[in-house]
MMTF fields as JSON, N, C-alpha, C and O atoms, coordinates in Angstrom:
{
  "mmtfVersion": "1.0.0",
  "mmtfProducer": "UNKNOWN",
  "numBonds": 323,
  "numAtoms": 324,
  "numGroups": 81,
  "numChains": 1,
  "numModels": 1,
  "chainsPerModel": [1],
  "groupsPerChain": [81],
  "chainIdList": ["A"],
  "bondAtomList": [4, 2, 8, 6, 12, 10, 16, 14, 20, 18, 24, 22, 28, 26, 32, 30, 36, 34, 40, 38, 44, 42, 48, 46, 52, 50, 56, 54, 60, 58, 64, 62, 68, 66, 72, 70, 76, 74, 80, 78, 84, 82, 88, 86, 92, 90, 96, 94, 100, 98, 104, 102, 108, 106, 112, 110, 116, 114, 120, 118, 124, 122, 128, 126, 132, 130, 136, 134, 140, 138, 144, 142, 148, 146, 152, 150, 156, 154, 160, 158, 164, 162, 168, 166, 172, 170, 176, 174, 180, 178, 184, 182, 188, 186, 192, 190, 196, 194, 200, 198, 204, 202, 208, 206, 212, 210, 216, 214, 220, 218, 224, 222, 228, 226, 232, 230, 236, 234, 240, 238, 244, 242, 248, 246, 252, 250, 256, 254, 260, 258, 264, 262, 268, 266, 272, 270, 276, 274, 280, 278, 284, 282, 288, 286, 292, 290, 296, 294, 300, 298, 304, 302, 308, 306, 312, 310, 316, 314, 320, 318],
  "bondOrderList": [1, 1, 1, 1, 1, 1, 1, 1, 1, 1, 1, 1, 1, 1, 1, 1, 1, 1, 1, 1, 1, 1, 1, 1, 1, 1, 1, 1, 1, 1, 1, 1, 1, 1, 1, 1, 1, 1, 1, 1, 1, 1, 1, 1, 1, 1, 1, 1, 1, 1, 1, 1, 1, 1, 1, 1, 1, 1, 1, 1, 1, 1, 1, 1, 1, 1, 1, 1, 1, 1, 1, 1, 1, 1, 1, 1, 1, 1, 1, 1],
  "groupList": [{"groupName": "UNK", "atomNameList": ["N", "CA", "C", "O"], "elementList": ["N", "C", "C", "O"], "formalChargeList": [0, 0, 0, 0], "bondAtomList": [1, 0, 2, 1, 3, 2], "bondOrderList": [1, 1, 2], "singleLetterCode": "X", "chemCompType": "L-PEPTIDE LINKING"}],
  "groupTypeList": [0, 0, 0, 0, 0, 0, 0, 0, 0, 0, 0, 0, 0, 0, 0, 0, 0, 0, 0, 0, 0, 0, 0, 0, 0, 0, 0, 0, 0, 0, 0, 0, 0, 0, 0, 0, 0, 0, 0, 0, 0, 0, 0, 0, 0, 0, 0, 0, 0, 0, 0, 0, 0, 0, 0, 0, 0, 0, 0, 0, 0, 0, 0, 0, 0, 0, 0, 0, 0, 0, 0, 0, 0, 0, 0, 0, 0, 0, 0, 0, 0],
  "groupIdList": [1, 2, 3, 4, 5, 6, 7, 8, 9, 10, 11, 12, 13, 14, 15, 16, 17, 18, 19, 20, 21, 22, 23, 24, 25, 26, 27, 28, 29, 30, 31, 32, 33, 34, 35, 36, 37, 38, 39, 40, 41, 42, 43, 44, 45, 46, 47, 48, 49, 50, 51, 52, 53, 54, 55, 56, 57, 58, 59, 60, 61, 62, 63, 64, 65, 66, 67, 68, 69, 70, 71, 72, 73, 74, 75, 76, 77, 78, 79, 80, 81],
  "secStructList": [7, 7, 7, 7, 7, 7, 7, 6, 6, 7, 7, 7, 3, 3, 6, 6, 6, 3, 3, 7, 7, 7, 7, 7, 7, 5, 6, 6, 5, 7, 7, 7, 7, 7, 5, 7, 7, 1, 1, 1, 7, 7, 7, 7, 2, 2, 2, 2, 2, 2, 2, 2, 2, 2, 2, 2, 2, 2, 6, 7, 7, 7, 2, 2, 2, 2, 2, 2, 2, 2, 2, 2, 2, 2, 2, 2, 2, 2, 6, 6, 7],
  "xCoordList": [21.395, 21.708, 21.268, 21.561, 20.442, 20.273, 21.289, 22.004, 21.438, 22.812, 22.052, 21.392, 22.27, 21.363, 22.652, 23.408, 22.521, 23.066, 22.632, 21.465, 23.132, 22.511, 23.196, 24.417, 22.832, 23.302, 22.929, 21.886, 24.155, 23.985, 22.442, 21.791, 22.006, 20.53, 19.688, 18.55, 19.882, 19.036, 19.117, 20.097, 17.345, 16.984, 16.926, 17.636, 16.442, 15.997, 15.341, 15.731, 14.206, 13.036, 12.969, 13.118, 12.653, 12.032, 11.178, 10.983, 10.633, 9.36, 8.489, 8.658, 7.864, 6.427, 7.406, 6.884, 8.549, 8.936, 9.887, 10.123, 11.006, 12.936, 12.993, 12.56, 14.037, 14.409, 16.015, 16.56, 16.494, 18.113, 18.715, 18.751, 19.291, 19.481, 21.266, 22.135, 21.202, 22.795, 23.255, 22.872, 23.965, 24.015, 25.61, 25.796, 26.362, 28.11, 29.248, 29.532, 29.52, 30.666, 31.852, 31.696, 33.087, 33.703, 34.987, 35.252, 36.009, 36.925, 36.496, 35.292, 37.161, 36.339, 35.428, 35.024, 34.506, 33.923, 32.543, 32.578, 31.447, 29.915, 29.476, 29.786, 28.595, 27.533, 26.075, 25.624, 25.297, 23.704, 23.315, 24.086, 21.987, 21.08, 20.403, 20.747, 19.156, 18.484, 17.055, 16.853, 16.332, 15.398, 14.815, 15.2, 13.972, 13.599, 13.217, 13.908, 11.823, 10.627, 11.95, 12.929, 12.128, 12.526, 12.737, 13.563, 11.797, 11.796, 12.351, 12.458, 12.964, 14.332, 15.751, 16.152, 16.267, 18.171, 18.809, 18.792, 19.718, 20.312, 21.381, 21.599, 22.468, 23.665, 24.961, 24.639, 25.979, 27.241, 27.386, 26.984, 27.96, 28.355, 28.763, 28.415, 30.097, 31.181, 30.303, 30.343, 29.555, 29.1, 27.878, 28.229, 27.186, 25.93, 26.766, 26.579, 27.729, 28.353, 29.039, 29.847, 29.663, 29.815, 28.964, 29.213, 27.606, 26.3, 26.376, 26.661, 26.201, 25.718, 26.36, 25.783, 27.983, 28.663, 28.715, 28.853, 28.553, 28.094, 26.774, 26.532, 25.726, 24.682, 24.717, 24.017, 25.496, 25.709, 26.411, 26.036, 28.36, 28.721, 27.526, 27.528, 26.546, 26.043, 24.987, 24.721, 24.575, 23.217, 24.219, 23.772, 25.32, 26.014, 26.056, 26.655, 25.181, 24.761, 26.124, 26.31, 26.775, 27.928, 27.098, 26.175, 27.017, 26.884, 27.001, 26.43, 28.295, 28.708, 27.715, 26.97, 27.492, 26.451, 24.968, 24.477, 24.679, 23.185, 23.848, 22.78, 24.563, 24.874, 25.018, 24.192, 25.459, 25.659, 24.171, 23.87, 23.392, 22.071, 21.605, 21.662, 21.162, 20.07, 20.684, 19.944, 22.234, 22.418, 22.089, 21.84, 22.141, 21.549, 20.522, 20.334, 19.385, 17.994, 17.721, 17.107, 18.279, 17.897, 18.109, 17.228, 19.284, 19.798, 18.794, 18.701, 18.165, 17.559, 15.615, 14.617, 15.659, 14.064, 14.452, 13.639, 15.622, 15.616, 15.606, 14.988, 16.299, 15.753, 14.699, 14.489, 13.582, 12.03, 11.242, 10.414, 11.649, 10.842, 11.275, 10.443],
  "yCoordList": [-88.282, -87.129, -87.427, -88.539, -86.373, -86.324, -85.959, -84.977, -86.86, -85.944, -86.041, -86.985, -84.745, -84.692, -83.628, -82.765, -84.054, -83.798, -82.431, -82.561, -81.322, -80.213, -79.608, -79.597, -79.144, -78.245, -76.83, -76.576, -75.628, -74.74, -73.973, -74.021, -73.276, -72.595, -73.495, -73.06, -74.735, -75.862, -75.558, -75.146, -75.877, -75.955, -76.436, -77.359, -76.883, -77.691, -77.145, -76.494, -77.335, -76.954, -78.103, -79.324, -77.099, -77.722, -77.289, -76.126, -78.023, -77.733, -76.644, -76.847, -75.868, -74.829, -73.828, -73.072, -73.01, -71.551, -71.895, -70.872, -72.499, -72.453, -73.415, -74.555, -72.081, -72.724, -72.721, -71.66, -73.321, -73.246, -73.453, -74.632, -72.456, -72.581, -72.418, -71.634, -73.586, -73.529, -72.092, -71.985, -71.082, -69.866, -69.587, -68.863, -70.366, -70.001, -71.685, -72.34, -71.764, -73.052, -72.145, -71.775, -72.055, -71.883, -72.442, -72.122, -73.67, -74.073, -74.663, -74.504, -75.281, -75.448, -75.229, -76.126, -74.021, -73.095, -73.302, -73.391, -73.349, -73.197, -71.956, -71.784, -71.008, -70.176, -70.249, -69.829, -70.667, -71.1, -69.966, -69.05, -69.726, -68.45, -69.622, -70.799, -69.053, -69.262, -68.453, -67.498, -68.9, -68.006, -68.519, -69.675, -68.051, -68.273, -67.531, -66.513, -67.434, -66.251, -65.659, -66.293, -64.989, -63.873, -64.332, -63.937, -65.231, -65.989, -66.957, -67.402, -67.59, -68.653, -67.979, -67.278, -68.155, -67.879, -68.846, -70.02, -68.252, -68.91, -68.581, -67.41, -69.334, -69.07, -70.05, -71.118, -69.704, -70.302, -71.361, -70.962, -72.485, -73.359, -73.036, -73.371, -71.914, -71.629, -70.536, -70.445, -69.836, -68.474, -69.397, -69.133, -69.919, -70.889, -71.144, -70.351, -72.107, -72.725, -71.883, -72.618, -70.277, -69.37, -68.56, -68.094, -68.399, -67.586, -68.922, -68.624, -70.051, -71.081, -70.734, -70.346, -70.954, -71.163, -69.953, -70.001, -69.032, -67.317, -67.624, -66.925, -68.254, -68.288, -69.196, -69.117, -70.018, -70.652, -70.07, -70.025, -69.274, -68.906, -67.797, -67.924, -66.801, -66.104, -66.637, -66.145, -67.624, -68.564, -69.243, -70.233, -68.912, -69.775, -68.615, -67.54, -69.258, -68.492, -69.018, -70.234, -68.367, -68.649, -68.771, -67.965, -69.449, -68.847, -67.469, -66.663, -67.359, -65.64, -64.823, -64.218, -64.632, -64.076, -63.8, -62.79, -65.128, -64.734, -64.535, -64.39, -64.442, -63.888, -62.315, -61.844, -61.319, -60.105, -59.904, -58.758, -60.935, -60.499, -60.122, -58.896, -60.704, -61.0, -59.787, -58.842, -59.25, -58.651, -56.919, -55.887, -56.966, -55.853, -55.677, -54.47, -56.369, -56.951, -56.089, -55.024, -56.688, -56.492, -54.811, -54.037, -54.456, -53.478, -52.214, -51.242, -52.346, -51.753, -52.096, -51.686, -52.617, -53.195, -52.334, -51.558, -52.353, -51.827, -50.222, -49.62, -49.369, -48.039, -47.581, -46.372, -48.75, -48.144, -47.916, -47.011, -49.186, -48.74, -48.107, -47.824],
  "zCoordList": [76.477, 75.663, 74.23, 73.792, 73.254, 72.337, 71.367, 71.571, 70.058, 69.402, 68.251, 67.818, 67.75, 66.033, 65.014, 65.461, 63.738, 63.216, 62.365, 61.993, 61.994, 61.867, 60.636, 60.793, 59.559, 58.152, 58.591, 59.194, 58.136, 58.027, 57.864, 56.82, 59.085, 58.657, 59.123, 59.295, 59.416, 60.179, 61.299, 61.92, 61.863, 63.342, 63.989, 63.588, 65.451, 66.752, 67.492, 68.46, 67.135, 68.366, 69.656, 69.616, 70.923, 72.219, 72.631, 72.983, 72.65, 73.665, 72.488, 71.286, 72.811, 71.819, 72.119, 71.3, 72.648, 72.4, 72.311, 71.669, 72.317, 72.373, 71.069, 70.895, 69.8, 68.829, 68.632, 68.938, 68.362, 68.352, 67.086, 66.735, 66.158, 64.965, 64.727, 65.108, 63.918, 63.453, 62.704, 61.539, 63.209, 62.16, 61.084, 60.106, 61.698, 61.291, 61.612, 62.615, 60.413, 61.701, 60.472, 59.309, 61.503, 61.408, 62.24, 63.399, 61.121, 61.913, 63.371, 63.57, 64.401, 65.43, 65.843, 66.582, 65.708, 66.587, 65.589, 64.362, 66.362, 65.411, 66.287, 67.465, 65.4, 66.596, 66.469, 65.404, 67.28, 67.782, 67.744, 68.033, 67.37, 67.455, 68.26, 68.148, 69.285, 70.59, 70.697, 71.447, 70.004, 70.138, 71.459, 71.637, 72.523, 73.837, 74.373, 74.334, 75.299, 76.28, 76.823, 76.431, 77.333, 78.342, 79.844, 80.666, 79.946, 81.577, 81.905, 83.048, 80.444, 80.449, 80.492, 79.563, 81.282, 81.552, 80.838, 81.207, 79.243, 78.794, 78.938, 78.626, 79.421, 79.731, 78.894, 78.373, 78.857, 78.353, 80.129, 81.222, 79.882, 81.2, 81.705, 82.838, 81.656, 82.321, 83.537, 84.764, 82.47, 83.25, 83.987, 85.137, 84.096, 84.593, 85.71, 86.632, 85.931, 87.005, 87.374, 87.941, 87.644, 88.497, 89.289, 90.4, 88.393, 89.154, 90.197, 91.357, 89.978, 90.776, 92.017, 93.033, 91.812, 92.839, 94.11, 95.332, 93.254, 94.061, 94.311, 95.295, 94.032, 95.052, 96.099, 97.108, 95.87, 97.162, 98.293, 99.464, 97.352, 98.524, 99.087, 100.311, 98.702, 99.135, 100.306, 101.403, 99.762, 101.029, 102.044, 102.622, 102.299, 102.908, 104.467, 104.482, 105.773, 106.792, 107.848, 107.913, 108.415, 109.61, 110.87, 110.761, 112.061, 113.808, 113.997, 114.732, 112.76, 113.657, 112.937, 113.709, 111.718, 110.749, 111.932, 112.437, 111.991, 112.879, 114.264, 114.859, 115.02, 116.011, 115.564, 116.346, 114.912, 114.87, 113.892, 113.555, 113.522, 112.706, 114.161, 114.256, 115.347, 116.595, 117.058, 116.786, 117.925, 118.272, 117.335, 117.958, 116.382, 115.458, 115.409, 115.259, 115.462, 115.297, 116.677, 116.623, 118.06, 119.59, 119.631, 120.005, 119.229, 118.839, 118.511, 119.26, 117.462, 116.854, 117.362, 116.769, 118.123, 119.031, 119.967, 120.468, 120.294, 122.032, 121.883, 122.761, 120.744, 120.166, 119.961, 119.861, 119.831, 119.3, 120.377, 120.483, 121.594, 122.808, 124.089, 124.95]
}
């Protein structure tokens, strides 16, 4: 882990497009401006590690799942011919 020390209005660039600028500290709390393409997902952790966990439960396939997929599938073959 990188740790750098940062003054009000001071930056951190990565990489050639993502800049991250110190904008407010207040009491505990600082707020980051993020400049970044459109095709990067910047997220808070909390919210990052819930999409995560919902794409998993979502990829998560049962026996019974593809058993009523095949029978729906057969289902709908055996209507066309």
């Amino acid at each position: 882990m990188l740790i750098l020390t940062r003054k009000l209005g001071e930056r951190v660039t990565i990489g050639d497009d993502i800049t991250i600028t110190l904008l407010e500290i207040k009491g505990t709390q600082i707020k980051l401006g993020i400049e970044a393409p459109k095709s990067i997902s910047i997220h808070r952790q909390e919210i990052y590690e819930r999409i995560r966990r919902e794409n998993l439960a979502s990829s998560d396939v049962g026996e019974s799942d593809l058993s009523r997929a095949t029978s729906l599938f057969r289902s709908i073959s055996s209507k066309r011919n």
